[in-house]
Every structure is written in structure tokens, then in C-alpha cells.
Phi, psi and omega in degrees: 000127184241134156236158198251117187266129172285158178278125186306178199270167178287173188067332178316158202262350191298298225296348176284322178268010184224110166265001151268318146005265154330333185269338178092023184282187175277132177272092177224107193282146167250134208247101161281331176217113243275028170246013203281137186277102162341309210134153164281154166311179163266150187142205195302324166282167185244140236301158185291321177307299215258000170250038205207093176349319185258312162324311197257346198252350203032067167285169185268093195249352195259121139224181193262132194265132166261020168181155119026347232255351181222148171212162203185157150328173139294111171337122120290115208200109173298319175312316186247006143307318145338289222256328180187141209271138177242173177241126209259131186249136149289141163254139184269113173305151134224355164262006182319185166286121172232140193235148165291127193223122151244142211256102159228111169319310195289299162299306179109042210204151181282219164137119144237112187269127203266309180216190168277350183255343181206130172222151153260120187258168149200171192222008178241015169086357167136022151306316184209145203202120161286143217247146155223090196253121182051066188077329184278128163272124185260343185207158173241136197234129146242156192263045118286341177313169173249211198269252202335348196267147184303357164236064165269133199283331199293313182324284220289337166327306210293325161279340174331283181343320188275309181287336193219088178288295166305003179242344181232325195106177176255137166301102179234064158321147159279117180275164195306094173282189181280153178309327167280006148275326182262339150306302170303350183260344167292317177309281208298004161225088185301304201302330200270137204262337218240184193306179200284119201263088207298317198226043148089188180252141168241121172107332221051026168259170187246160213246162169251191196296333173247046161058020164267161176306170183267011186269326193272336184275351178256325166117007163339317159300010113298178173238170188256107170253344161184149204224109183238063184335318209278318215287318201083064188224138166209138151236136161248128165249146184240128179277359186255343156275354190034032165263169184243088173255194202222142166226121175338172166277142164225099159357303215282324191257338173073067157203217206239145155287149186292171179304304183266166161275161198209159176304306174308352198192054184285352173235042174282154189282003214031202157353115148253122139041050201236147183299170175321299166309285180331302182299300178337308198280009199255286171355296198295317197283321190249354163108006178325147191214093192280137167236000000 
């Protein structure tokens, strides 16, 4: 959590009792830890600076941002809004956690595997998702559960994240604000088009629930070899396989299904297939120029 500080009035007694302050760096507070307690206002009680650990202790909490790179909630601190006019800054993810999903069509089911001893599956598109250590399924996890409950899906991200750091990344959810926090953090990013990016970004793409990017479910990994509205017709070709597939329609949404299945759409087919003959005739009929 970063809050963004006006520089205090000069002479202010804060800037005296704070030797980061007093030093004069940029006034950018960093909140490691978003319940940690500022301080009381000013007035009979005592001022945020000399009650606030990092502040009155001078630690190095100011730092300087040289890009673009975080978003995030705001701080929220009544105490030390009171004391000094702030700006509320987002921090922007770009390294959250991204797991990897294969899609197996034949069976029916998503699957990610983290080693040879725990892979995950689900078959409701992550509605419910099964743990599988050495063969065995040991937990079934659904996101009706809440962040806390022992089978909860948000938990066990956090431990993936914690056990296979380097393989995954760090789990850096947003947590959910209130709406007029999240219209403003939507203000504070114009450029950004796809939902409110709840369980953070790679990439700058925004991740769903099971942590994939918005490249693999819009197919970004192919080139788009023909997109036909009228027809319901979409082909993805993989140029390195010279294969060609097709993706359904889905009535419910009146547009093309996403690459995976998702809990909103759990028996979308994803990707098919198309045979040899199939690719010919798709070539032919629309004039396609595969490379």
C-alpha cells in the first residue's frame, strides 16, 4: 500500500520530529503492512509522526517511484489524513503469480501441474478444484469457500506462491475495494480496457481466478486466421504446427468462446481441432493465407 504526501507547510513541528522528514526526501509513504497504525491526529493526542514507528524512528519508508510499476488499494488511515493532505497512488502488479492450465477436451477437465508429486485439476472450469499429491486427490477447494476457510482456493494460491516461488511467482491480489475505490483506481489507469484486476496483473494483462492471463483465454498464443461474425466462424492457426483450429459460438454471451473453460462458462469446448480435409475446405472457402 503507497500513500502519496504533500509536502508539509514549512516550519510545520512534524518536519522536526521526523528525520525523514527533516531530511527532506519525497514524500511517499510505504505501508508494509496494510494494518499498521500511523498515529492520532494532531491535537491533545499524539501527532502521527512520534506515534508511528517508522516515521518518528526514521526509517528508510520515503521512497522515490521512477516509473509506472504499482498499483494497488490506498492506505486508509484516518488519523493520518487528519495531519497531512494526501493523494491516494495504486501500485500496479506486473509480477503476480501465473499458473499454467491444460485444457484436456477428451476428458473434461482443466489441469495444472506444479512437480511431479501436486497437480490440479477442476472440471467446472475452477468452480471446484481438486489437489492431487502423488496420485491421490487430498482436498477439493472451492471458491464458495471464503480467503480463510481451509479449503478455500484464494489460501491455497497463497500457499502455491509461498512453496513454488520461483516457478510461479508471488500471489499479489488486490483486494476487492469498495466501488468508488475502484472507479478511481479505473480513473488512475485510462489505458487499461479488461476488469477490475482482482487477483492481480502479469504482464500487464489481467489474471482470473485461476491465474491465468487474459492472452491465453483471448488466444493470443496463435495468430487469428479468420474471424467471421456472420458465419459464427473464428480460426486460430499455430504456425509452428501448421495446424488449424476453430472456436465455437457461445448463444449466452452472442460472441466466440474463450480458449479455456472458465466457472461462468464451464463446458465451453475450447480449441478444436480440424483435420486436414477441414483445414483445406476452410482455406478454400474463404481465401485464407496461412504461413
Amino acid at each position: 500500500m503507497v500513500t502519496l504526501l504533500d509536502p508539509p507547510v514549512i516550519g510545520c513541528l512534524h518536519v522536526a520530529l521526523s528525520p525523514t522528514l527533516a531530511a527532506g526526501k519525497p514524500f511517499i509513504l510505504t505501508l508494509l503492512d496494510p494494518s499498521l497504525i500511523l498515529g492520532s491526529a494532531c491535537g491533545p493526542s499524539p501527532c502521527p509522526v512520534t506515534a508511528s514507528v517508522f516515521l518518528a524512528a526514521g526509517r528508510p519508508s520515503m521512497l522515490t517511484l521512477s516509473e509506472p510499476c504499482l498499483i494497488g488499494p490506498p492506505a486508509l488511515s484516518g488519523p493520518f489524513l487528519a495531519a497531512f493532505p494526501m493523494i491516494y497512488l495504486f501500485i500496479r502488479i506486473n509480477t503476480s503469480m501465473k499458473l499454467d492450465w491444460y485444457h484436456n477436451q477428451t476428458d473434461g477437465f482443466l489441469e495444472c501441474v506444479l512437480d511431479n508429486n501436486i497437480s490440479y485439476r477442476t472440471y467446472n472450469g475452477g468452480d471446484d478444484i481438486e489437489k492431487i499429491e502423488n496420485g491421490t486427490v487430498t482436498k477439493i477447494f472451492s471458491k464458495q469457500y471464503g480467503d480463510n476457510h481451509e479449503l478455500s482456493w484464494e489460501k491455497e494460491k497463497h500457499w502455491i506462491s509461498e512453496s513454488y516461488t520461483d516457478e510461479v511467482g508471488i500471489y499479489e491480489p488486490l483486494p476487492i475495494p469498495k466501488a468508488e475505490m475502484m472507479e478511481s483506481w479505473l480513473l488512475a489507469n485510462p489505458d487499461w480496457k479488461e476488469a477490475f484486476p482482482a487477483f492481480g496483473v502479469y504482464n500487464g494483462e489481467y489474471l482470473d481466478r485461476l491465474q491465468r492471463p487474459s492472452s491465453v483465454q483471448i488466444g493470443l498464443d496463435m495468430h487469428n486466421a479468420l474471424e467471421n461474425r456472420e458465419d459464427k466462424i473464428k480460426l486460430d492457426y499455430d504456425p509452428e504446427s501448421k495446424t488449424l483450429y476453430k472456436r465455437e459460438w457461445c448463444k449466452e454471451e452472442d460472441n466466440f468462446y474463450n480458449v479455456q473453460p472458465c466457472c461462468v462458462f464451464p463446458n465451453n469446448p475450447g480449441r478444436i481441432k480440424l483435420s486436414e480435409s477441414e483445414k483445406k475446405e476452410f482455406i478454400e472457402k474463404y481465401n485464407l493465407s496461412l504461413r
